[in-house]
C-alpha positions in Angstrom: 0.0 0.0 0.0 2.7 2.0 0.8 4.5 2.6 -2.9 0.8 3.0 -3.9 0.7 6.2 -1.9 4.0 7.2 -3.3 2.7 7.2 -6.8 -0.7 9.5 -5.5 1.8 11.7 -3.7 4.0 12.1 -6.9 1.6 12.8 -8.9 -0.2 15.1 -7.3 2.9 17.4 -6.3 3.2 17.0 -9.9 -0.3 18.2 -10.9 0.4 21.0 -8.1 3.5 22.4 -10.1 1.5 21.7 -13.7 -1.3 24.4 -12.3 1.9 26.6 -11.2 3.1 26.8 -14.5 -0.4 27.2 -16.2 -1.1 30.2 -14.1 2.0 31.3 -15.4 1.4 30.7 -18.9 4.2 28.0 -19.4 1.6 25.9 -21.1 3.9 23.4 -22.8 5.4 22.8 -19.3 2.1 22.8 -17.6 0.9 19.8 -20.5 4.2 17.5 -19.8 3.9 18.1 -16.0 0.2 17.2 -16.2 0.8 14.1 -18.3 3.6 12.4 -16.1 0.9 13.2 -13.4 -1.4 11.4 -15.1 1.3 8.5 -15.4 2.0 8.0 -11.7 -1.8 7.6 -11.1 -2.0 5.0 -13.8 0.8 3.2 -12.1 -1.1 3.4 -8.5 -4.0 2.3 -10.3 -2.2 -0.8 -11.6 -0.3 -1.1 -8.4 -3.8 -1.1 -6.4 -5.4 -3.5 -8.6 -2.4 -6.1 -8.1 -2.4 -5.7 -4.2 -6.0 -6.3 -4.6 -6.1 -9.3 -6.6 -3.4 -10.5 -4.1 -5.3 -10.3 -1.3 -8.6 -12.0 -3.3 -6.1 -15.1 -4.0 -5.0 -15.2 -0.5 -8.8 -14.9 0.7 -10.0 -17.7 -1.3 -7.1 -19.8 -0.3 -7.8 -19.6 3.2 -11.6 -20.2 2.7 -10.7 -23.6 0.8 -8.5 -24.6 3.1 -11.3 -23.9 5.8 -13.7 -25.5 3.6 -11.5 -28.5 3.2 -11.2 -29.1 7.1 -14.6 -28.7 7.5 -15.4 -31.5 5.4 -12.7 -33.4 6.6 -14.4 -32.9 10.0 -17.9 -34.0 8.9 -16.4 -37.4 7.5 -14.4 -38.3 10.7 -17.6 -37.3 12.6 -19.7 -39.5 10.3 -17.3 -42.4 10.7 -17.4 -41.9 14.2 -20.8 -42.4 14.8 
């Protein structure tokens, strides 16, 4: 989560110094500065996506694996009884 926040921070110091420039009237400068902005919030996108697809697998391990002893639990308690 952590390099995700870099990214947000990054790019929005970068869309703080685009507007700088803007009001300035350093267009060109403003665009480039806006558009590597734009970048590191695509990248935290991505980054965010991953971690949460990560945490989905890791979810659905652990309920399968809890699934698994439950029914391994049933069938000892059924040849138990």
């Amino acid at each position: 989560m952590n390099e995700t926040n870099n990214y947000h921070n990054q790019a929005m110091n970068l869309a703080e110094e685009a507007f700088i420039q803007r009001m300035k009237g350093e267009t060109n400068s403003a665009q480039q500065l806006f558009e590597s902005a734009l970048d590191f919030e695509v990248r935290r996108s991505e980054e965010h996506t991953s971690e949460l697809q990560s945490h989905s697998f890791i979810s659905y391990a652990v309920f399968c694996l809890k699934k698994k002893k439950e029914c391994k639990q049933q069938y000892v308690m059924k040849l138990e009884t």
